[in-house]
C-alpha positions as CSV (number, residue, x, y, z in Angstrom):
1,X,0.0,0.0,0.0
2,X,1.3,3.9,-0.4
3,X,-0.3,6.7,0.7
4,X,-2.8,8.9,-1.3
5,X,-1.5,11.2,-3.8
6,X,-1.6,14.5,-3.6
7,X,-1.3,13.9,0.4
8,X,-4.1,15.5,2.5
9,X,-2.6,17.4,5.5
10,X,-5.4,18.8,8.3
11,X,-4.1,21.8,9.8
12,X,-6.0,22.7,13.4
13,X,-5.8,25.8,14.7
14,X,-5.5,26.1,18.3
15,X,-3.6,29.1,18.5
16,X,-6.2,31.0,19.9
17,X,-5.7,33.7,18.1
18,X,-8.1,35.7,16.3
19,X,-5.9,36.4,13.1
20,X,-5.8,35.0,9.8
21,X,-3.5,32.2,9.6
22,X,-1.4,32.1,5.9
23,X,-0.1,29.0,4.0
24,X,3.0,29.3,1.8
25,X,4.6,26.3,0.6
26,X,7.7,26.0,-0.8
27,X,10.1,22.7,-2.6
28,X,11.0,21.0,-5.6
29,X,8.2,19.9,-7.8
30,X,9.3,15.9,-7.5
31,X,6.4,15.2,-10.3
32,X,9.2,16.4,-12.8
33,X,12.0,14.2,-13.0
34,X,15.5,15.6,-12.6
35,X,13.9,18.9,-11.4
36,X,16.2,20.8,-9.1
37,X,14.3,24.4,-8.8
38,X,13.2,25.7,-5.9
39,X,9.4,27.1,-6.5
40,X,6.1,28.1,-4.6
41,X,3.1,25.7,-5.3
42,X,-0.8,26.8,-5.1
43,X,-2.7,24.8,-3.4
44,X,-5.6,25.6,-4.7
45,X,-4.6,26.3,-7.9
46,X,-2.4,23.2,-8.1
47,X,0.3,25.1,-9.5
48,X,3.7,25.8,-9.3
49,X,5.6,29.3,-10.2
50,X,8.6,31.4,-9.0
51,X,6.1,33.6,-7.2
52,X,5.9,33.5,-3.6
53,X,1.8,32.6,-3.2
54,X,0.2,32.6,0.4
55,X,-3.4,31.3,0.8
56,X,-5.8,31.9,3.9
57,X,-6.4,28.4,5.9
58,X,-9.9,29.3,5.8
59,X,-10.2,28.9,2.1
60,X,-9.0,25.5,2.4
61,X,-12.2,22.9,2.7
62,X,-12.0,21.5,6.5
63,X,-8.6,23.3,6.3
64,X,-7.1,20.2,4.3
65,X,-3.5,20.8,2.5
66,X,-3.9,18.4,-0.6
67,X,0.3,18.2,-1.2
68,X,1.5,17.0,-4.3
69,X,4.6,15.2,-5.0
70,X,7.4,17.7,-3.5
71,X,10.8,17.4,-3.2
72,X,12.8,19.5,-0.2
73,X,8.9,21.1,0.9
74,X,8.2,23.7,3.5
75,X,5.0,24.7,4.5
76,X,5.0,28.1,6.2
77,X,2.3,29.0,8.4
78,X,2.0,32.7,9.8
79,X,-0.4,34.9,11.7
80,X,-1.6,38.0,10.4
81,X,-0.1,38.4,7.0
82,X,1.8,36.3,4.5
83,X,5.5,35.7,4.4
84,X,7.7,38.3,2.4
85,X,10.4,36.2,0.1
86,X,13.2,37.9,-1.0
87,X,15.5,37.3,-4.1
88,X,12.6,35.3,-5.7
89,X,12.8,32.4,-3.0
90,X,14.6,33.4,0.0
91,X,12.9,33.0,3.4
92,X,12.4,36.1,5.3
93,X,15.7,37.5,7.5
94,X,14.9,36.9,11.1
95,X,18.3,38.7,11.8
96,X,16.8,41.9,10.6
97,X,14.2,44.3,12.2
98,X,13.9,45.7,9.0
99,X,12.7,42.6,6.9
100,X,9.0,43.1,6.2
101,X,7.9,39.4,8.1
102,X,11.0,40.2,11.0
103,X,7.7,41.0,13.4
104,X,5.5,38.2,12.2
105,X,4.5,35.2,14.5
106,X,5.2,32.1,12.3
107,X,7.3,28.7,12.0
108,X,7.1,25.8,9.5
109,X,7.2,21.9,9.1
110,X,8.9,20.0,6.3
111,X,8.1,17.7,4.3
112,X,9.3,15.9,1.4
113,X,6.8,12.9,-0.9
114,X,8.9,11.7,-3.7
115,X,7.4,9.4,-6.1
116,X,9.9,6.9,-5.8
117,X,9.1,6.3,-2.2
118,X,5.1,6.4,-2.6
119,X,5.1,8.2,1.1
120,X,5.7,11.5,2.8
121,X,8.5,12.1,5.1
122,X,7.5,14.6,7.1
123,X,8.5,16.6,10.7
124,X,8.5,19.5,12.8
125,X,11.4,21.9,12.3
126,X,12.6,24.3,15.1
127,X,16.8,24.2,13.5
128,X,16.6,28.4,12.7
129,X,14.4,29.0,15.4
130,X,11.3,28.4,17.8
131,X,8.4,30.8,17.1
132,X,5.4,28.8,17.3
133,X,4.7,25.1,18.6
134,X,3.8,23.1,16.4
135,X,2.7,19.3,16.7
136,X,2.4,16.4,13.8
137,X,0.8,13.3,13.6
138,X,-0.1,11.0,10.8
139,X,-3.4,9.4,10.1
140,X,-3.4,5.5,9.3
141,X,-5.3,2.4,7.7
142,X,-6.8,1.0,10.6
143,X,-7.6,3.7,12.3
144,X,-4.9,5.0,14.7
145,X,-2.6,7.3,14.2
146,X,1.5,7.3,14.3
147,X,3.1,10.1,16.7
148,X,2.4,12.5,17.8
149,X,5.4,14.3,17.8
150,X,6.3,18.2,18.5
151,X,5.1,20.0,21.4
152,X,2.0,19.9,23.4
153,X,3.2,23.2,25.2
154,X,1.8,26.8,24.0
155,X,4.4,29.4,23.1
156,X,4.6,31.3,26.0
157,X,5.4,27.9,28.2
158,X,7.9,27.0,26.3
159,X,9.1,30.7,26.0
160,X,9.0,30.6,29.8
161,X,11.6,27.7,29.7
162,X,14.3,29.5,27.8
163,X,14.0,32.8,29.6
164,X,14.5,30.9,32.9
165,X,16.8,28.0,31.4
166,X,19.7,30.2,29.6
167,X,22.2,32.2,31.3
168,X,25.4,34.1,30.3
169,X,26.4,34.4,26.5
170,X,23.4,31.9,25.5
171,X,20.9,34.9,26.7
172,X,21.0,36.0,23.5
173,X,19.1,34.2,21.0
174,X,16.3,35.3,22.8
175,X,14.8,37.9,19.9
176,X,12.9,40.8,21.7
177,X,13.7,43.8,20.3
178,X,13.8,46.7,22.2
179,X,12.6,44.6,25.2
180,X,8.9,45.1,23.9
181,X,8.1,41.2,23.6
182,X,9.7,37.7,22.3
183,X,8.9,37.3,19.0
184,X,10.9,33.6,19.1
185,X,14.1,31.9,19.9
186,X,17.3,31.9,17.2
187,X,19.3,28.9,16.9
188,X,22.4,29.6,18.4
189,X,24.0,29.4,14.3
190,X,21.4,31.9,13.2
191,X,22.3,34.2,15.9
192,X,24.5,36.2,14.1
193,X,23.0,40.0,14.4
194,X,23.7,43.0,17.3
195,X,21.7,46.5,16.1
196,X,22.7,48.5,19.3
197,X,19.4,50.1,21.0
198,X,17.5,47.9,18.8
199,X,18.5,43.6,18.8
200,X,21.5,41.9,20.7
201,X,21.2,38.5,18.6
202,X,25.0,38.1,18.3
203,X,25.1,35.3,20.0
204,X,28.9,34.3,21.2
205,X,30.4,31.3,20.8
206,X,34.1,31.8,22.5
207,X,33.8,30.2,25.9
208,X,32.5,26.9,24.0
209,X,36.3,27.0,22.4
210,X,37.2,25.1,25.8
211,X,35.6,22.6,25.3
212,X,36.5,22.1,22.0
213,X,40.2,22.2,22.5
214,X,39.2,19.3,25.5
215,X,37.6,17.3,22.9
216,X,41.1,17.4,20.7
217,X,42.9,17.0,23.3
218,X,41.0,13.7,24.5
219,X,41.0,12.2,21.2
220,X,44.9,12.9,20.6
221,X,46.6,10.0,18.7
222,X,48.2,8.0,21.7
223,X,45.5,8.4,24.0
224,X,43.6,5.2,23.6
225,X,40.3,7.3,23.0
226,X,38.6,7.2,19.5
227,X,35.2,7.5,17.6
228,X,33.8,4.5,15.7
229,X,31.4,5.4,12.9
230,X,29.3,2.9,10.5
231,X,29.8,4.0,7.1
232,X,27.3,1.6,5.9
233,X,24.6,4.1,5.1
234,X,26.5,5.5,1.6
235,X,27.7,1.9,0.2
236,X,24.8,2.1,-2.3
237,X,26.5,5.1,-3.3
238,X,30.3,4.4,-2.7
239,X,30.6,0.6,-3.1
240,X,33.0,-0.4,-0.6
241,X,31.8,0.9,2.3
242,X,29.3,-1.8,3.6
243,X,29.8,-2.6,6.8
244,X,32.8,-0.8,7.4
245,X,33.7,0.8,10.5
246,X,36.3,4.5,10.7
247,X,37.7,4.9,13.5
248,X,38.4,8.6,14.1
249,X,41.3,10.4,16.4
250,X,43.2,13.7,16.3
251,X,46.6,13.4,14.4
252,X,49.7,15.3,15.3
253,X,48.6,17.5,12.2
254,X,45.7,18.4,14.2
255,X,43.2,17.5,12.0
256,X,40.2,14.8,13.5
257,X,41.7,12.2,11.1
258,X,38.8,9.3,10.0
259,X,40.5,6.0,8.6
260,X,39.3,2.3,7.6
261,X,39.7,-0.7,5.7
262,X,37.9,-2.2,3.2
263,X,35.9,-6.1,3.3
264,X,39.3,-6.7,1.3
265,X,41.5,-4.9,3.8
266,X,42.3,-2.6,1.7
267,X,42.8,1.3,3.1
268,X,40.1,3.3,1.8
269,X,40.6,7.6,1.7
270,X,41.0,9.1,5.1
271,X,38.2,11.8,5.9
272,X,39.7,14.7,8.1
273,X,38.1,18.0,9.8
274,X,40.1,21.0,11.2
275,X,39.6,22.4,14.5
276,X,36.9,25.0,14.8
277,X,38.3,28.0,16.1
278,X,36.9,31.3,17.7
279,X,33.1,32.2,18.1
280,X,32.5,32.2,14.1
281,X,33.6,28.7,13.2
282,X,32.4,27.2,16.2
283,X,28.5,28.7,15.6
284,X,28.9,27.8,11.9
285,X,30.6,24.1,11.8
286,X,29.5,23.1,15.4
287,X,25.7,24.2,16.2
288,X,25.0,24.7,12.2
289,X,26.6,21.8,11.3
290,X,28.4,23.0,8.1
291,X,31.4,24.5,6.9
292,X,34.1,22.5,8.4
293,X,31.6,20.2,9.6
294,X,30.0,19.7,5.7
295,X,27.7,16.7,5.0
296,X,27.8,16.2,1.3
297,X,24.7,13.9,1.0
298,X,25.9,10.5,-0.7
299,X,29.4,11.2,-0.1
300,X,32.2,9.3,2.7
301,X,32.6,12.4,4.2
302,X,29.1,12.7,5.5
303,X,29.4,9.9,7.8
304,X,31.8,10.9,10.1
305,X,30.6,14.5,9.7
306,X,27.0,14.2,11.3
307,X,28.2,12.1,13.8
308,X,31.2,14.8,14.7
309,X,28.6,17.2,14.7
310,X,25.8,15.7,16.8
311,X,28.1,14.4,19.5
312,X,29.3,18.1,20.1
313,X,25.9,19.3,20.0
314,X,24.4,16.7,22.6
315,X,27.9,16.9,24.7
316,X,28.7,13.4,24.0
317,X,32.8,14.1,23.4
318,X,35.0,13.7,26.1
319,X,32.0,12.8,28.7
320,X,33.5,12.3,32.0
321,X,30.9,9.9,32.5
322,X,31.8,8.1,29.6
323,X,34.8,6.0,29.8
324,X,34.8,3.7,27.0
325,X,37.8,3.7,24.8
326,X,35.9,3.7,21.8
327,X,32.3,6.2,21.5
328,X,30.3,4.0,19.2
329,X,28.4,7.0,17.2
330,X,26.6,4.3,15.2
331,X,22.5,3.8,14.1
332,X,20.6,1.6,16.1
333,X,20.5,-1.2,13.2
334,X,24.7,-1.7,13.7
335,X,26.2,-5.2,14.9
336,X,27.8,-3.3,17.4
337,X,26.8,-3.6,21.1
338,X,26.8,0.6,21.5
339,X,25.3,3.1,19.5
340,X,23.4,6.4,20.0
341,X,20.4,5.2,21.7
342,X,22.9,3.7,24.2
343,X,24.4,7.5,25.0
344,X,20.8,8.7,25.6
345,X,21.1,9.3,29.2
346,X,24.3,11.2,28.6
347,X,22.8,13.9,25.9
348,X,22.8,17.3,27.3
349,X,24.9,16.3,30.7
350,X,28.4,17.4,29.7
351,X,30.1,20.2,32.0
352,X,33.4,21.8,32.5
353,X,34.7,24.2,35.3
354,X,36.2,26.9,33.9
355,X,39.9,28.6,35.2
356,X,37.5,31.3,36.6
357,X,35.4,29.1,38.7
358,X,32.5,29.1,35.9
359,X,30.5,26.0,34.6
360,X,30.3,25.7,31.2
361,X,27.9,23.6,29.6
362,X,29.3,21.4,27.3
363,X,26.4,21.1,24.8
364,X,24.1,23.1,22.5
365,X,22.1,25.0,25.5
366,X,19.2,25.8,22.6
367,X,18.8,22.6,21.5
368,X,18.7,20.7,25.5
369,X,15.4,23.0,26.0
370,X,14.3,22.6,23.0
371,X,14.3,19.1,23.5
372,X,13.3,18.9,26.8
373,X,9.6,20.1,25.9
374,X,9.0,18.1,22.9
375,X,6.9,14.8,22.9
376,X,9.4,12.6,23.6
377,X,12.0,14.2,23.9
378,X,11.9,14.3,20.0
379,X,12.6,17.2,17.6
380,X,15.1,18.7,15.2
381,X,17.0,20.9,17.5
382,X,19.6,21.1,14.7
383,X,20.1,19.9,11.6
384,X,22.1,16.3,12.4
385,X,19.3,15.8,15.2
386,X,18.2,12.6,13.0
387,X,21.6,11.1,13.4
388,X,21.1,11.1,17.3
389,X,17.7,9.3,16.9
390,X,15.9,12.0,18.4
391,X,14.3,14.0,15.7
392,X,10.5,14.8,14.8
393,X,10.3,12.7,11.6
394,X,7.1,10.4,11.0
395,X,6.9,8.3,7.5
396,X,4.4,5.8,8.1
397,X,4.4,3.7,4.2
398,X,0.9,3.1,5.1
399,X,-0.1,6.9,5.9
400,X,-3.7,7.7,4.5
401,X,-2.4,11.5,6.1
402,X,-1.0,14.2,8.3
403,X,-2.2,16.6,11.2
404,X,-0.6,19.2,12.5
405,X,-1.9,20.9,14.9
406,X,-1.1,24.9,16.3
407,X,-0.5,25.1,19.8
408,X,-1.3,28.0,21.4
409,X,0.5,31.7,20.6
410,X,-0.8,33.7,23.5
């Protein structure tokens, strides 16, 4: 069985809010084959253009999305007005007070129904930011339903927890300009912005270089301490790599140097990563999971990559509570007798004493509350959340279709 195409998705307002909620949606039209452009679709229309489109969810019959095949989709859902796109298809700036949507109450979900897979993948999103609580469940055969994942919470509860839960340098991805009201929570990679008298969003990453250089340090050829990753996830695209295991250390070069062998024995390409360094690189590669941390899908390098960059993000590296030789940073399906779910109770318990008596928190601070008020536990916090089997995605084969339902914004 696959599930019904286009893909009915029941949006239920329980905001509580008396203004007009907007749809945009935004992906790849996956109906064409080899199609790599970015464009708005109509829903109602049941067309696609390189015009940003936003349609009332009261116009929608039992406010029912029917999605078609899509490719990389993002449904948009704001309060009050549509979404302003800029450069044809870019999302609006949250970073600038300025932008015409900066003030709008919105967030998104994701969702991607290719036609080779006959299903939706779909989840909640919160890896640029936390404006409204969202929460998804999908509709099936028999009856019941698979999730639900997101939040339960209304915005100002979960607001609550971040303006009690973050301290120091993290106090800034708060976004309430000129102290007049949160308008929503910035990743800490997204918090990039300081507009003095008007936003502090420059978010400082510096103190978290100590625990990076412990993480080097720990993993420092000689040491006995190493990473162990399952590259068995891009074989179908890199023959050669099923079932092989990299083990990762820091060389004298001081590069995080990935190696392994072949079934044959043979020594397949090392995979290394620099040391990110200073506020910039640490928000960029570590928390957005990029630059020196890239994840070319299909490619070796993505392997070790995610895994680097979800264990930093969770505070796996270098736990003190942790005192295997080797951190098995594997999917649950390996032959190993570790892997993430096994860390679990670690995630988000990592600290360090600073040389000035502080306590640093060795973990993204965002994505631990984040987390901590989701169903479950379960969200994207940031974007290699998946890897750590803790992210929001539901894709039930058998899914007849979605809710997603909007939590409270008052």
């Amino acid at each position: 069985m696959s599930s019904p195409n286009p893909f009915p998705i029941t949006i239920v307002n329980n905001s509580g809010s008396k203004e007009e909620v907007y749809i945009t949606i935004k992906g790849i039209n996956a109906a064409k084959a080899g199609n790599k452009v970015q464009q708005f679709y109509n829903p109602t229309k049941k067309v696609w253009s390189d015009t940003s489109v936003a349609t009332k969810l009261s116009d929608f019959s039992k406010n029912v999305i029917n999605m078609p095949n899509i490719d990389s989709g993002i449904v948009y859902l704001s309060f009050g007005k549509a979404l302003a796109f800029a450069n044809r298809i870019s999302p609006p700036n949250i970073g600038n007070p300025s932008d015409p949507s900066f003030d709008v109450v919105y967030d998104k979900f994701e969702i991607s129904f290719l036609p080779k897979d006959g299903f939706p993948y779909i989840d909640i999103t919160n890896v640029d930011f936390l404006c409204v609580p969202l929460q998804l469940q999908e509709t099936l055969p028999n009856g019941t339903t698979n999730g639900p994942k997101g939040f339960k919470k209304g915005r100002q509860e979960v607001f609550k927890s971040f303006t009690g839960g973050l301290t120091g340098n993290w106090k800034t991805i708060i976004q309430n300009p000129n102290n007049k009201g949160i308008i929503r929570i910035i990743a800490p990679n997204k918090a990039l912005v300081d507009l003095p008298n008007v936003i502090n969003n420059n978010f400082d990453a510096s103190s978290f270089q100590t625990y990076v250089d412990a993480v080097w340090e720990y993993y420092a050829e000689g040491k006995n301490k190493s990473i162990a990753v399952d590259m068995s996830e891009i074989a179908e695209f890199n023959p050669g790599y099923q079932g092989v295991i990299f083990n990762g250390v820091v060389k004298k070069s001081g590069e995080f140097v990935f190696s392994g062998k072949d079934a044959n024995g043979r020594a397949l390409p090392d995979i290394s990563f620099e040391k990110p360094n200073g506020s910039n690189e640490i928000k960029g590669s570590i928390f957005g999971c990029a630059d020196l941390f890239a994840a070319p899908n299909k490619t070796p390098q993505s392997v070790p990559a995610k895994n680097l960059g979800a264990a930093f993000n969770v505070g796996l590296l270098a736990h003190p509570k942790i005192t295997d030789d080797v951190l098995f940073l594997m999917p649950s399906t390996t032959k190993q007798k570790k892997n993430w779910i096994s860390y679990k109770g670690h995630f988000y318990t990592n600290t360090m004493k600073l040389k000035n008596g502080d306590i640093l928190d060795c973990y993204n601070v965002y994505a631990k509350i984040i987390h901590a008020n989701a169903i479950d536990k379960d969200d994207y916090a940031f974007a290699f959340d998946d890897v750590t089997h803790s992210d929001s995605t539901l894709a039930d084969r058998d899914a007849t279709g979605a809710i997603v339902t909007i939590q409270k914004v008052g």
